[in-house]
C-alpha positions as CSV (number, residue, x, y, z in Angstrom):
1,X,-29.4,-18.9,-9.0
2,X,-26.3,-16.8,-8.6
3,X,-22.9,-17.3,-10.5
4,X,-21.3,-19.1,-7.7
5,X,-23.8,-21.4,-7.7
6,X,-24.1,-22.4,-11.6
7,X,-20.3,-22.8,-11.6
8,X,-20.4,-25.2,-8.7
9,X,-23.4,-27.0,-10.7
10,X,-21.7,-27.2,-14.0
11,X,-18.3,-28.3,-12.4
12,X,-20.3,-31.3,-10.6
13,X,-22.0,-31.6,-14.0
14,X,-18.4,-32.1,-15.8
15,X,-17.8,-34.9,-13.4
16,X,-20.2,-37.3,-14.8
17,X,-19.2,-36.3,-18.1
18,X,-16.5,-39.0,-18.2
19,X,-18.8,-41.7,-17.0
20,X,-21.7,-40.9,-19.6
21,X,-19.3,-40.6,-22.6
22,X,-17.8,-44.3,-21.6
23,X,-21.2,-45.3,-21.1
24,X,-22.7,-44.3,-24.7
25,X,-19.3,-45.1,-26.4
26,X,-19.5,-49.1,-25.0
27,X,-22.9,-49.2,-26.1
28,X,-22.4,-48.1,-29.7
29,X,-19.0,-50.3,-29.9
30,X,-20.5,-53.7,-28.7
31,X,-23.6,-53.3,-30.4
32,X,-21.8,-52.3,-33.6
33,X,-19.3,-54.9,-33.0
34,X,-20.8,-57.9,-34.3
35,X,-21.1,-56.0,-37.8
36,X,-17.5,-54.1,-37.8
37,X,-16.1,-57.6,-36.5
38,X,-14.5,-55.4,-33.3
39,X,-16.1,-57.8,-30.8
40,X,-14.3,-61.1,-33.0
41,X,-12.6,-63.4,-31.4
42,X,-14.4,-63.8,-28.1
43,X,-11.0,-62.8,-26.1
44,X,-11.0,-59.1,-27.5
45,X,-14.4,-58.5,-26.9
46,X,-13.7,-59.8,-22.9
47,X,-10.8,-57.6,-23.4
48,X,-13.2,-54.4,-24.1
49,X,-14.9,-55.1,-21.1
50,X,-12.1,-55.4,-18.8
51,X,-11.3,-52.0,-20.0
52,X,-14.1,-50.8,-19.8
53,X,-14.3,-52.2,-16.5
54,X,-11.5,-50.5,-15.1
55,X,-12.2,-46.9,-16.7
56,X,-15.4,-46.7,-15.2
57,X,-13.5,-48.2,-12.1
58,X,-10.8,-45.6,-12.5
59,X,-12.9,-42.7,-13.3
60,X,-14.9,-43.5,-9.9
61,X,-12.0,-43.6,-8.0
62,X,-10.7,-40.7,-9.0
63,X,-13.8,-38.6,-9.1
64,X,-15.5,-39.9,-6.3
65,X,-13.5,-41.6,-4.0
66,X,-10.3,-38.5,-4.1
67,X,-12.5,-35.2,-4.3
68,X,-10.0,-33.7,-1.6
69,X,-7.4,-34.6,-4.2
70,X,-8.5,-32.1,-7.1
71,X,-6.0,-29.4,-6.4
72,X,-3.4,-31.7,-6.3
73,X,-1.5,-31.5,-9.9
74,X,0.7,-34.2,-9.8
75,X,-2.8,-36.5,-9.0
76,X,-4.8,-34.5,-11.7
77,X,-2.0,-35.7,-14.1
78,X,-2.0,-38.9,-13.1
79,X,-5.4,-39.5,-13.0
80,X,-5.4,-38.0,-16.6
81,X,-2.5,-40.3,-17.8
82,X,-4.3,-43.6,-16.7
83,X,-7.7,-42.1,-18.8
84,X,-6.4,-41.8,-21.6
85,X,-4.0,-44.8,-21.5
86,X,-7.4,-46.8,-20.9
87,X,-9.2,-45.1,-23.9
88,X,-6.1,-45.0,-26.4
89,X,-6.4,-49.3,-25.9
90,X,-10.1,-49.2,-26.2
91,X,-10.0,-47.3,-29.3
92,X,-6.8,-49.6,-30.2
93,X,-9.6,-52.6,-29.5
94,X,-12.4,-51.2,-31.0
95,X,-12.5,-47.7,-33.2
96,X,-15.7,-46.8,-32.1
97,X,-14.6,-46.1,-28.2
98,X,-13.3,-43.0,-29.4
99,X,-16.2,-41.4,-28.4
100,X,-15.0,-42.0,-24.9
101,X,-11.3,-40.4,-25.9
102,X,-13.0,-37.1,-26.4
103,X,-13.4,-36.3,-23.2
104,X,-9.6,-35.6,-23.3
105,X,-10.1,-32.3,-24.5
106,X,-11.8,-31.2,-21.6
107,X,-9.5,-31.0,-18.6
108,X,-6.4,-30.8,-20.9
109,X,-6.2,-26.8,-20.4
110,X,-6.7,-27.2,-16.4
111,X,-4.1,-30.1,-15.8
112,X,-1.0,-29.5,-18.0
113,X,0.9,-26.0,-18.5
114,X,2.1,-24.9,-22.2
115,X,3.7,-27.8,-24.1
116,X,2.2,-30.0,-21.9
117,X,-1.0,-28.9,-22.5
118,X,-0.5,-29.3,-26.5
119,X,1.1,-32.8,-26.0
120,X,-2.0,-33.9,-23.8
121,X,-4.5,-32.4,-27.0
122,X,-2.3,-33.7,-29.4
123,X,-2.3,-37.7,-28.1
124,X,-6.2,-37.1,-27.9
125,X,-6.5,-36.0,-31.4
126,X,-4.2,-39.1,-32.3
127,X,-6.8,-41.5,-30.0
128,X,-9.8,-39.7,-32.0
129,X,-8.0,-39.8,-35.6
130,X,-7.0,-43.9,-34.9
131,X,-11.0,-44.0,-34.1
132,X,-12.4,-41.8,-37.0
133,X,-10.0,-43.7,-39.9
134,X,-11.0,-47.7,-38.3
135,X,-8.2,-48.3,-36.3
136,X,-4.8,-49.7,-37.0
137,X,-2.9,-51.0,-38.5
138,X,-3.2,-48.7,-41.8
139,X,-3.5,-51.1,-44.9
140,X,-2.6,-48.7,-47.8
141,X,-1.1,-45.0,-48.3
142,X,-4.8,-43.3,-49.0
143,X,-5.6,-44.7,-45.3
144,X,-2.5,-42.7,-44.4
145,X,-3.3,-39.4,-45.8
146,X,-7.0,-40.2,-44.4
147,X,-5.6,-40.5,-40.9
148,X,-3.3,-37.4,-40.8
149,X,-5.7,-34.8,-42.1
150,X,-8.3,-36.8,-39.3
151,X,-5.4,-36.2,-36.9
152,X,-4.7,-32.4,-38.0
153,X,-8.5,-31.0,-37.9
154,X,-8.9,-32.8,-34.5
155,X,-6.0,-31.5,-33.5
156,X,-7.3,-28.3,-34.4
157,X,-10.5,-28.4,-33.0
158,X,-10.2,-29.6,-29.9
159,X,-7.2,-27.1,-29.4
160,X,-10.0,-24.4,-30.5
161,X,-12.8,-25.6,-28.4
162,X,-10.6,-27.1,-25.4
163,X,-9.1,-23.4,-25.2
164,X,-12.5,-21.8,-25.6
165,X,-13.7,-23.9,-22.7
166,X,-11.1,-23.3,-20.5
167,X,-11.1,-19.4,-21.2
168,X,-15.0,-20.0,-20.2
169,X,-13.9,-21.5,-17.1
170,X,-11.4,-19.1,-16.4
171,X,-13.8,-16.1,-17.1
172,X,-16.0,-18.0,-14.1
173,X,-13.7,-18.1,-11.5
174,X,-13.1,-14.5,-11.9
175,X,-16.3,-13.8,-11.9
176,X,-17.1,-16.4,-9.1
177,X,-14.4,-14.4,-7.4
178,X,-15.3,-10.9,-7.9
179,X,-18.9,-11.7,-6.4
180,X,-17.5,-13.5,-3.6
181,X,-15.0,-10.5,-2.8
182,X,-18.2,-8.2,-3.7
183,X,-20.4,-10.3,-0.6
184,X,-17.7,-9.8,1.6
185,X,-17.6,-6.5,1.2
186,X,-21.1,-6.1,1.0
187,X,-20.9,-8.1,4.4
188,X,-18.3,-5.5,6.1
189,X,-20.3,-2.7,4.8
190,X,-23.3,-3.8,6.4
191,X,-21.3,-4.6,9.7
192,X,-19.6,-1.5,9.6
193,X,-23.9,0.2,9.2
194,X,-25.2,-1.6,11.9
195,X,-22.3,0.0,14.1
196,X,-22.7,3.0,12.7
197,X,-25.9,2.9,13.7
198,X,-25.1,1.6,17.1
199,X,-22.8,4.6,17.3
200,X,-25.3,6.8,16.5
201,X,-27.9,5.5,18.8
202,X,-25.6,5.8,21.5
203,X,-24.1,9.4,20.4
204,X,-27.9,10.6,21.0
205,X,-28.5,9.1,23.9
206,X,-25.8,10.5,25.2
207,X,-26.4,13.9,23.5
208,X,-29.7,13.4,25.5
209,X,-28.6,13.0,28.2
210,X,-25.7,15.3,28.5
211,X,-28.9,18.1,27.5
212,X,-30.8,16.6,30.5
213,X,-27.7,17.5,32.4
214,X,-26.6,20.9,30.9
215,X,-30.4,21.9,32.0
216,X,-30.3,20.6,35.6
217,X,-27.4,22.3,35.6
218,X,-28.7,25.5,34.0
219,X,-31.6,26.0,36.1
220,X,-30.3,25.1,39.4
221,X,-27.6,28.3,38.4
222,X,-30.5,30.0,37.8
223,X,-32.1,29.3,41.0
224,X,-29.0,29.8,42.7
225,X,-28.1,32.9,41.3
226,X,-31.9,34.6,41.6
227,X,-34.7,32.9,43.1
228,X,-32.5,32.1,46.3
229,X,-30.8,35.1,46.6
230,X,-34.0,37.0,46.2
231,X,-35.6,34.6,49.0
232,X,-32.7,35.0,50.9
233,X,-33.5,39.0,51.1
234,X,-37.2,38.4,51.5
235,X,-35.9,36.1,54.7
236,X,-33.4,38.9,55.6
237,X,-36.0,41.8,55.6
238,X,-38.7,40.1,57.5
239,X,-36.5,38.8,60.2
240,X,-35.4,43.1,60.2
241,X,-39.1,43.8,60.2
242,X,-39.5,41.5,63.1
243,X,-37.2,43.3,65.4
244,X,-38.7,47.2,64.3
245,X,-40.8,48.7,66.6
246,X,-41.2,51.3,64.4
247,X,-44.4,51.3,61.8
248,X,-42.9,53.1,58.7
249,X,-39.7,51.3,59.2
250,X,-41.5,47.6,59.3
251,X,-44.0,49.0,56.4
252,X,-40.9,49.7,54.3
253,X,-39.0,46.7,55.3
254,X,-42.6,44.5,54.5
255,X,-42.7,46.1,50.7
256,X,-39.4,45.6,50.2
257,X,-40.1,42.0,51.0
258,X,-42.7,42.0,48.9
259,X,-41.0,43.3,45.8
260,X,-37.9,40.9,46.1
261,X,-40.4,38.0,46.6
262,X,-42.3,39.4,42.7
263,X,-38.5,39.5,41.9
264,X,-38.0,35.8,42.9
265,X,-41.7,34.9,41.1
266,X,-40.7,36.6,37.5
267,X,-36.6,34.9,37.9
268,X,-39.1,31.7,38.2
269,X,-40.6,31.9,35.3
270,X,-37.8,33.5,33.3
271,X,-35.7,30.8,34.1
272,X,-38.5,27.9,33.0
273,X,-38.5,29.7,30.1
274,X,-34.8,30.2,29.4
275,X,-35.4,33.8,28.8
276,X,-32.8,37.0,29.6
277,X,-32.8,38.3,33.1
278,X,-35.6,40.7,33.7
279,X,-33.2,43.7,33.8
280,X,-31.6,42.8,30.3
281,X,-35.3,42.6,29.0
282,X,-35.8,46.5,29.6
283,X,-32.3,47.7,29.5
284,X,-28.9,47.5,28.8
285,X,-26.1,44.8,30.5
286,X,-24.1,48.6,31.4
287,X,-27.4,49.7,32.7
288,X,-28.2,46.5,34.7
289,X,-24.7,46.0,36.4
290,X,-25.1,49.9,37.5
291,X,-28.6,49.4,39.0
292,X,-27.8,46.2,40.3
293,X,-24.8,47.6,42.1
294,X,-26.1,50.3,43.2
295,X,-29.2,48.9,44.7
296,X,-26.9,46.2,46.5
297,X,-25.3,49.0,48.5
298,X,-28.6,51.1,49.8
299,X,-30.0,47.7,50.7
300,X,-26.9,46.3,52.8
301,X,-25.5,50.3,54.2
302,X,-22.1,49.3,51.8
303,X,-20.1,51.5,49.5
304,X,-20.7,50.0,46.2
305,X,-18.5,52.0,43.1
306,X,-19.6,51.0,39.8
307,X,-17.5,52.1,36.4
308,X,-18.2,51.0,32.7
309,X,-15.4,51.4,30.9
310,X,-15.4,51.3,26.5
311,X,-18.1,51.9,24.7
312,X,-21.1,50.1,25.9
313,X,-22.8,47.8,22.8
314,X,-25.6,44.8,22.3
315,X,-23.6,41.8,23.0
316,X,-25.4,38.0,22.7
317,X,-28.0,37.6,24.6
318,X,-26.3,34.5,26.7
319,X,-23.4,36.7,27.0
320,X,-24.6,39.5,29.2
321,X,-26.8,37.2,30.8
322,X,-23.8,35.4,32.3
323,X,-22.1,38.8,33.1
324,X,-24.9,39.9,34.8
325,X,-25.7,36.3,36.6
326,X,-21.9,36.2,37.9
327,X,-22.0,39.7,39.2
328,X,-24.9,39.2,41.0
329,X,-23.5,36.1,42.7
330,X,-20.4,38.0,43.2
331,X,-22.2,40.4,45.2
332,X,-24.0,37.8,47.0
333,X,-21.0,36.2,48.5
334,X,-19.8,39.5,49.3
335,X,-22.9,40.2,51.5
336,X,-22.8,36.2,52.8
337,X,-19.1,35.7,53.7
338,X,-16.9,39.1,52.7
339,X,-17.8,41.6,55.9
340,X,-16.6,44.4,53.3
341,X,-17.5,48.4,53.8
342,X,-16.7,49.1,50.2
343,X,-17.2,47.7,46.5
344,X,-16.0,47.9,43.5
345,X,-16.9,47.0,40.2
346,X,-16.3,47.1,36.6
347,X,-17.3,46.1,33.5
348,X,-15.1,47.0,30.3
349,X,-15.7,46.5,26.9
350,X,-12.7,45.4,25.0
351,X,-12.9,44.6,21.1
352,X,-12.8,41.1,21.2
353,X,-14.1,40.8,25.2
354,X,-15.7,41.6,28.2
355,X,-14.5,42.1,30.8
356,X,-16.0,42.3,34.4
357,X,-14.4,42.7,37.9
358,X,-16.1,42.7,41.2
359,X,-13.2,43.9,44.3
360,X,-14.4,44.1,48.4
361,X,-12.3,45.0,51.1
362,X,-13.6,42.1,53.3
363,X,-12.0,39.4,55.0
364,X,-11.0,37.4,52.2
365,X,-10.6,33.3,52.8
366,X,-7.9,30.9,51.7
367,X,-8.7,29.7,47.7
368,X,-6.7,26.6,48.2
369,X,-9.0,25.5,51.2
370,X,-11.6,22.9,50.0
371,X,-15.2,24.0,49.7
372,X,-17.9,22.0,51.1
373,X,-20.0,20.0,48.6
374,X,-23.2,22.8,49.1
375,X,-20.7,25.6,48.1
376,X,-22.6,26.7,44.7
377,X,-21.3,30.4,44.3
378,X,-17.8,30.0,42.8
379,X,-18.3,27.0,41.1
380,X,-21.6,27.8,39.2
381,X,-19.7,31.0,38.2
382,X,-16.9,29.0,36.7
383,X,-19.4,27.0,34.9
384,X,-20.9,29.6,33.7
385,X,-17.5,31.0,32.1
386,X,-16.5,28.0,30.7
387,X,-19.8,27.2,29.1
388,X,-18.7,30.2,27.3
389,X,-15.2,29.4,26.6
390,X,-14.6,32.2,28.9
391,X,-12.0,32.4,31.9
392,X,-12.2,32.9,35.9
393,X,-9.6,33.9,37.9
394,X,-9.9,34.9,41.6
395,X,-7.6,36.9,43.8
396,X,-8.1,36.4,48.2
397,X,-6.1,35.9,50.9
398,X,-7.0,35.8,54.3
399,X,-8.0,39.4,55.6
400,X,-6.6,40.6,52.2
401,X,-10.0,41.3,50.4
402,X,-11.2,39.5,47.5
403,X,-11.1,40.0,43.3
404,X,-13.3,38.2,40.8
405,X,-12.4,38.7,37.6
406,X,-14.2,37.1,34.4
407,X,-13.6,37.6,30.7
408,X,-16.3,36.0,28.0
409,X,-15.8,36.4,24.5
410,X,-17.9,39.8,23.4
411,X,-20.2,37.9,20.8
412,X,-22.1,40.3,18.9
413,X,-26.1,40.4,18.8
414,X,-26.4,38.6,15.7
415,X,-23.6,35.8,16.5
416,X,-25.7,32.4,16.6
């Protein structure tokens, strides 16, 4: 059972209190009566029971019938008034219902404030000294002196033991307090888990997914950028082959068919594993732009320049994978849409970047001109960039040539 609840018990407890001390202190007094001669002449002892009659009557009323009433001082006081009223002529009629007075001392501390509070003990203590001494009227000075030192040590022990009690009390609503404030927080805190863990159910899921996405989106750049453009030749040199009447010349065009299509097989795979292009597995990102470029123009009859300008050095892996993946879709638009006779490109390596730049002297197209929804090229690029907190910036105008320019952080080797 928690504090809460043995406060509320003992508070229901101290309402029967009333009602059991009237009930013991009526028995002792009438069955003592007939010896003390407090019961003598018949109309006092009806008297008694009227009283006691109307204290139990009163005490049920107030008690019972008003419980919505007990933070209601002005009732409290009354109710408290009318009590002890009723006992102070009980004990008036018969010494021995003193025994009901006493429960004065209980409530004086929560009805009455200060001197209030010492008046209500202090007509108590007079109701219990009246009691203790045999009543009035006093019959000789020794009585006297009898009833004032009854009056002073009731007096001082029920203001002892009526504030101890109360301080008791008071120590139990605090308390009472505290754990309720304690559950509610306890409450909130749990509330505030279960959302956290709502949260955090729903932050993964959509970490999930958002991974599910970045790797759609990953490999269908990958396949854009390799496997296609690689099928795309094998297409392109077989439909040449198709139209050579020579042998060597359909021979060469067949092998080179061939070796695009193992190209396209090893991007497969590299891509399913997530692992550098094939080039930057042998070589360097300077060494794989040149041979890159330069075997774009033999195959397509185009003057393709290539210049590395800085000093060439390991970058991350991701990082000169995307150079490398954005120049060879560079290139690939340039052979698709451009019409160009010459190329240039150029990678720099800054101190804090990388730089690349991929200029034709094609045909150019407007930039502001909306794409169709199965234009990849220039948007997986972009991607690409901004997956690296890098920037694209493009340069074309119709029949003006085109510029690609892109510029990723230069991430050392070793940078996670």
């Amino acid at each position: 059972m928690d504090l809460t609840s043995r406060t509320e018990q003992w508070e229901r407890w101290l309402t029967y209190v009333p009602f059991a001390a009237l009930a013991v202190a009526t028995v002792i007094a009438l069955v003592s009566g007939p010896a003390t001669g407090a019961t003598s002449p018949p109309s006092r002892l009806a008297a008694q029971l009227a009283l006691v009659a109307a204290s139990a009557g009163w005490l049920w009323w107030c008690s019972l019938r008003q419980p919505e009433r007990r933070d209601d001082v002005r009732w409290l006081r009354l109710a408290y008034v009318v009590r002890t009223a009723l006992a102070l002529a009980l004990t008036l009629l018969n010494p021995l219902f003193c025994i009901y007075a006493w429960v004065g001392y209980n409530d004086a501390h929560e009805t009455f404030r200060r001197t209030g509070r010492w008046v209500a003990i202090g007509v108590t203590a007079l109701i219990m000294a009246i009691g203790q001494s045999g009543g009035l009227p006093l019959e000789w000075s020794g009585w006297t002196v009898l009833f004032g030192a009854l009056f002073v040590v009731n007096l001082g022990l029920g203001g002892v033991f009526s504030h101890y009690g109360h301080s008791i009390w008071e120590s139990n609503q605090q308390r009472a307090a505290v754990i309720a404030e304690l559950e509610e927080v306890n409450a909130d805190l749990e509330r505030t888990m279960a959302e956290n863990a709502r949260l955090h159910s729903t932050v993964v899921a959509q970490a999930r997914e958002a991974g599910v996405q970045q790797e759609r989106q990953r490999l269908a750049q990958e396949i854009h950028d390799t496997i296609a453009q690689s099928l795309a030749g094998v297409l392109a040199q077989l439909q040449a082959a198709d139209g050579e009447r020579d042998l060597e010349a359909v021979r060469r065009r067949v092998a080179r068919a061939s070796s695009l299509a193992r190209e396209a097989l090893g991007e497969a795979r590299r891509s399913v594993m997530d692992l550098a292009p094939e080039p930057l597995s042998v070589g360097t990102l300077a060494d794989a732009v040149t041979d890159l470029v330069r075997s774009w123009g033999q195959e397509r009859g185009v003057r393709a320049d290539v210049v590395v300008a800085g000093e060439p050095r390991p970058l991350h892996r991701e990082v000169e994978a995307t150079v490398l993946r954005i120049a060879q879709e560079a290139l690939a638009n340039v052979a698709k849409h451009a019409g160009a006779t010459r190329v240039g490109v150029t990678l720099t390596y800054d101190d804090d970047e990388v730089v690349l730049d991929v200029r034709d002297d094609g045909r150019g197209f407007d930039d502001a001109a909306p794409r169709p929804a199965t234009s990849f090229g220039l948007r997986g690029m972009r991607q690409r960039a901004d997956r690296l907190a890098g920037e694209l910036a493009i340069e074309t105008e119709p029949g003006g040539g085109t510029a690609v320019s892109v510029r990723l952080p230069a991430l050392e080797r070793t940078a996670a």
